[in-house]
C-alpha positions in Angstrom: -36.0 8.4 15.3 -34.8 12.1 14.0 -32.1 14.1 15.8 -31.9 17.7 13.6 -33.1 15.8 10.8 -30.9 13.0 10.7 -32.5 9.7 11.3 -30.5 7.0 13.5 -31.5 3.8 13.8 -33.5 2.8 17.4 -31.0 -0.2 17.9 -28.1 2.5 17.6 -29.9 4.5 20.2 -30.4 1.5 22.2 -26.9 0.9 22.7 -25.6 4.1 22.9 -28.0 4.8 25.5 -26.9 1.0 27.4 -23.3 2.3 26.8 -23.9 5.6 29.0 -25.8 3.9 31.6 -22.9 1.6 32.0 -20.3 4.4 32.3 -22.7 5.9 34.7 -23.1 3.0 36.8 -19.3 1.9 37.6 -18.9 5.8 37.9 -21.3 6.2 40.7 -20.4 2.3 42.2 -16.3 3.7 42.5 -17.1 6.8 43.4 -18.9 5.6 46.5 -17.8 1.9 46.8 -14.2 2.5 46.0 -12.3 0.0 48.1 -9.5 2.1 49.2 -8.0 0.0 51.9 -7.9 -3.3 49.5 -5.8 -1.2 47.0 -3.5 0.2 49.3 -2.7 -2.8 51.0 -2.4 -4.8 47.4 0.4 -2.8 46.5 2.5 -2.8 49.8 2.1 -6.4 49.8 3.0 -6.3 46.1 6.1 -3.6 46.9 7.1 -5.5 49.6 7.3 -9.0 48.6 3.4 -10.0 49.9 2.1 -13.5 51.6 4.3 -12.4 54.8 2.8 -8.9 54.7 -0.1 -7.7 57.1 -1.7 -4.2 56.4 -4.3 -2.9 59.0 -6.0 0.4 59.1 -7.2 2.3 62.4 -9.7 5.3 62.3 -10.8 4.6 58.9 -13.9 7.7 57.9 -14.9 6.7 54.4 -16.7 9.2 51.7 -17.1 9.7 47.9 -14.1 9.5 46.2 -11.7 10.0 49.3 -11.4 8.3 52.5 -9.3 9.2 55.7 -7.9 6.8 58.3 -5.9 7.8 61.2 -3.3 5.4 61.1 -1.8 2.3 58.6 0.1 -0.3 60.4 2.4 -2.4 58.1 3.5 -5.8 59.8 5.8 -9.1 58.8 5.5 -12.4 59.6 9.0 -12.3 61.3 8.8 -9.2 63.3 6.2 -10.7 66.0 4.0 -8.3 68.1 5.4 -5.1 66.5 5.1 -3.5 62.8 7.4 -3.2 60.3 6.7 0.6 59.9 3.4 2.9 60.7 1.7 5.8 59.1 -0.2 8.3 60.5 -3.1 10.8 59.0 -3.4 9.0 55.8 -5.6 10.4 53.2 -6.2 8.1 50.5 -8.7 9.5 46.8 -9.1 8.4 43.4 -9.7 9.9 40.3 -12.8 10.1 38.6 -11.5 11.4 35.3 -9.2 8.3 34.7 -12.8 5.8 34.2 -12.5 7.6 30.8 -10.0 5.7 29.9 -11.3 2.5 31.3 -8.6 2.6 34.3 -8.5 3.7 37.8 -5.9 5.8 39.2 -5.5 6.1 43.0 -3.1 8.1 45.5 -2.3 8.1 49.4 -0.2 10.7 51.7 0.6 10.5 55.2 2.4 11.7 58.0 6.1 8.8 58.6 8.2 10.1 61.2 8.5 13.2 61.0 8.3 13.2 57.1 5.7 13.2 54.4 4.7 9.6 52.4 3.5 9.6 49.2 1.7 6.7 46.7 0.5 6.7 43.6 -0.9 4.0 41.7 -2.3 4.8 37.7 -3.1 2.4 35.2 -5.5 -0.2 37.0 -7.4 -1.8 34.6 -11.5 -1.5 35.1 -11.3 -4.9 33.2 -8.8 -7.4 31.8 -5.3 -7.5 33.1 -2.8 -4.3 33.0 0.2 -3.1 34.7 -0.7 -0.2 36.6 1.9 2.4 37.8 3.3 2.5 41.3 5.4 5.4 42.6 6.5 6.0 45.9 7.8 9.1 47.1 9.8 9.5 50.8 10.7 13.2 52.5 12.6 14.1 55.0 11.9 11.0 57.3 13.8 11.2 60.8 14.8 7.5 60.8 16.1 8.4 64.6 12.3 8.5 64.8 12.0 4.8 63.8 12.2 2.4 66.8 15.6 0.9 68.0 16.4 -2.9 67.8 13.3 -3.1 64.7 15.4 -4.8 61.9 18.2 -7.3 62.6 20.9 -5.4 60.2 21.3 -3.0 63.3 20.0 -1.9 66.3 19.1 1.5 65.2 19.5 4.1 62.4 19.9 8.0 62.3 19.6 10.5 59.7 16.8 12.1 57.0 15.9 10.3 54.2 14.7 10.9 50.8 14.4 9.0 48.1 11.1 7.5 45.3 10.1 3.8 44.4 8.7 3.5 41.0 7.6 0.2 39.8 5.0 -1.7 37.5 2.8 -4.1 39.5 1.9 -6.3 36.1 -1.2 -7.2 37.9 -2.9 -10.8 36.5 -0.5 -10.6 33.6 1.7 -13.2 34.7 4.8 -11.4 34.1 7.7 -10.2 36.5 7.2 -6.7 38.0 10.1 -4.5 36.9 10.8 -1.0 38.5 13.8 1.4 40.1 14.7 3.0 43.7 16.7 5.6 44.5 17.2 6.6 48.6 19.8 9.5 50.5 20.1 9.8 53.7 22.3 12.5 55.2 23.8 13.0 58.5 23.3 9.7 60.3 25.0 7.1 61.5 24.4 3.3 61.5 24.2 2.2 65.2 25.5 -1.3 66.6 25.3 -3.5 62.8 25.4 -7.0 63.1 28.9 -7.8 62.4 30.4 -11.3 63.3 33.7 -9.4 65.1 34.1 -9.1 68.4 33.6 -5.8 68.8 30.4 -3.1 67.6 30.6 -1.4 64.9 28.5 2.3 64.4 29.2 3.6 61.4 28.7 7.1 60.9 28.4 9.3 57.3 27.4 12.3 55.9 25.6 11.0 53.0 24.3 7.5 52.0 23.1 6.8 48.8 21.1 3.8 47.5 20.2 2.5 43.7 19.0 0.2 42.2 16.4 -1.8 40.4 13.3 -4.3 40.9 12.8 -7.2 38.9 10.3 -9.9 40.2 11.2 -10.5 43.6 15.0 -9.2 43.0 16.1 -6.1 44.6 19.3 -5.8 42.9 21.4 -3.1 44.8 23.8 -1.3 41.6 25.5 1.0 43.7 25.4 1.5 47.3 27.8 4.6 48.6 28.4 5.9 52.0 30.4 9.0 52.9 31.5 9.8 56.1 34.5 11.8 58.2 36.2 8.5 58.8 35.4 5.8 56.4 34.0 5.2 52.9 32.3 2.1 51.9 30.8 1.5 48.2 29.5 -1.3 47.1 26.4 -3.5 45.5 24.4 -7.2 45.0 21.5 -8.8 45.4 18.7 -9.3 47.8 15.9 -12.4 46.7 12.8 -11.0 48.8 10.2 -13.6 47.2 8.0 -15.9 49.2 10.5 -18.9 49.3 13.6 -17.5 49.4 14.7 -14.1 51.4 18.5 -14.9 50.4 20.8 -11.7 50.5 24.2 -11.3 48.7 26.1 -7.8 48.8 29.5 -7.0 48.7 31.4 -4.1 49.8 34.6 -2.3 50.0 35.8 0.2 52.7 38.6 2.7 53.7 39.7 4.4 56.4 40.3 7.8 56.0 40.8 8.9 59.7 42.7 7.3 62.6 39.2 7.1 64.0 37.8 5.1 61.6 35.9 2.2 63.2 37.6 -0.2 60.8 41.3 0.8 60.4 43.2 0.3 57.0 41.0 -1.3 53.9 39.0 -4.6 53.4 36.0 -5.9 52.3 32.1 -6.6 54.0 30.1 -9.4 52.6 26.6 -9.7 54.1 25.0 -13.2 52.8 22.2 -15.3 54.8 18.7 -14.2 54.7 17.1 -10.4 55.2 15.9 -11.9 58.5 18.9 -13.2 59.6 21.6 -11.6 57.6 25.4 -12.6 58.3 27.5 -9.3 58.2 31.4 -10.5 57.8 34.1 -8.1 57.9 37.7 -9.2 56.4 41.0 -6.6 56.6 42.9 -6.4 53.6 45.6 -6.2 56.0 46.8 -5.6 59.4 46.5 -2.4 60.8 49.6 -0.2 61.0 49.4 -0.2 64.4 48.6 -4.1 65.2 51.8 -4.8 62.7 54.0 -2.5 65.1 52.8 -4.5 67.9 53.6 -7.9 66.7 57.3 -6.9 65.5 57.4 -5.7 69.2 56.3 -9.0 70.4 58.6 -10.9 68.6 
């Protein structure tokens, strides 16, 4: 056969022509067939360590290249009858233009308390193995939105948080998923934590910050600060959120910095046990001023 005068061979046509069609077909089978909820709820179970993980959709009003659903529920095994966190409006696309280069790339935003999420997931591999991109983005999420007495490190949380997730998922490669986190919250307060002392402690700050990184199932915590008008505490560790172990290991130091601090003078926190059932241990460096004065009194 001649094109302008050229002649190319028929088994050259052949294939090019078998090439297109195939290009054509897995265009036309994701853009209508993309399975939206089975890749969303792949990478929270991979984000958040995943055999314990449930993901559920509600209102779900699928169409090409995009698909809406009213509301995600995210469950755990060890929070029974109630989910781990909800979102609501969720939008969820992909984008044609990545096939190109034999991937698919994906993204989700929704309504979380108040405040915007945000996922995106490039890199998935049409064929083979790969290790797509995941980033999550948090704003300005009213935790005093989030319901009381949900997670066992306290009873409830306060303030607006911010902060992005970016990971790779190393999907069918068999190698360990690596990635880094970075959350502020401002103006809350911790409510009621979980220590082992006989009294409560509610911690209140102006500004908490979180960092760290992921590798496997290792969330290792490199700095963790919080700022408030009567304490600081800074600190870091490790928390194992795999399958067989949940084990937590963090260390921290505080200081008062106001007679009204919950925890006079200076010491240390240790939280060890599991993320389920942490054990939050607080030991003074030494007795208060004011529990010293009463003891020379005694005597």
């Amino acid at each position: 056969m001649k094109i302008a005068g050229i002649k190319i061979p028929r088994q050259h046509l052949l294939m090019a022509g078998l090439g297109s069609g195939s290009i054509i077909l897995i265009f036309v089978l994701v853009f209508f067939f993309f399975p939206y909820q089975r890749a969303l709820k792949i990478s929270f179970q991979d984000f958040l360590s995943g055999s314990k993980m449930s993901v559920s959709f509600v209102g779900v009003r699928p169409g090409p290249a995009k698909a809406l659903a009213s509301h995600i529920v995210v469950g755990h095994e060890n929070i029974y009858g109630q989910p781990l966190f909800e979102l609501d409006t969720a939008s969820l696309t992909w984008n044609p233009f990545s096939l190109f280069r034999g991937t698919i790339a994906m993204s989700c935003q929704a309504k979380a308390y108040g405040g915007t999420f945000r996922l995106a997931i490039t890199g998935i591999p049409l064929v083979g193995t790969g290790s797509p991109k995941l980033n999550m983005i948090f704003g300005d999420i009213d935790l005093a939105k989030y319901p009381e007495g949900r997670l066992p490190w306290f009873k409830s949380m306060k303030g607006v948080l911010n902060g992005s997730v970016n990971k790779d998922l190393m999907l069918l490669t068999g190698e360990r998923g690596k990635g880094i986190f970075s959350v502020v919250v401002k103006n809350g307060v911790l409510d009621h934590v979980t220590v082992k002392t006989p009294q409560e402690l509610t911690v209140s700050f102006k500004k908490l910050t979180i960092e760290g990184r992921i590798q496997g199932d290792n969330i290792i915590v490199d700095k963790l600060l919080i700022h408030g008008p009567d304490m600081s505490i800074r600190g870091s560790g490790l928390i194992e959120s795999g399958a067989a172990v949940e084990a937590v290991n963090l260390k921290f130091s505080y200081e008062a910095i106001s007679k009204t601090a919950p925890l006079p003078g200076k010491g240390v926190i240790t939280v060890s046990g599991t993320i389920w059932e942490p054990d939050i241990v607080v030991a003074p460096e030494s007795p208060p001023p004011a529990s010293v004065a009463t003891t020379a009194v005694q005597r």
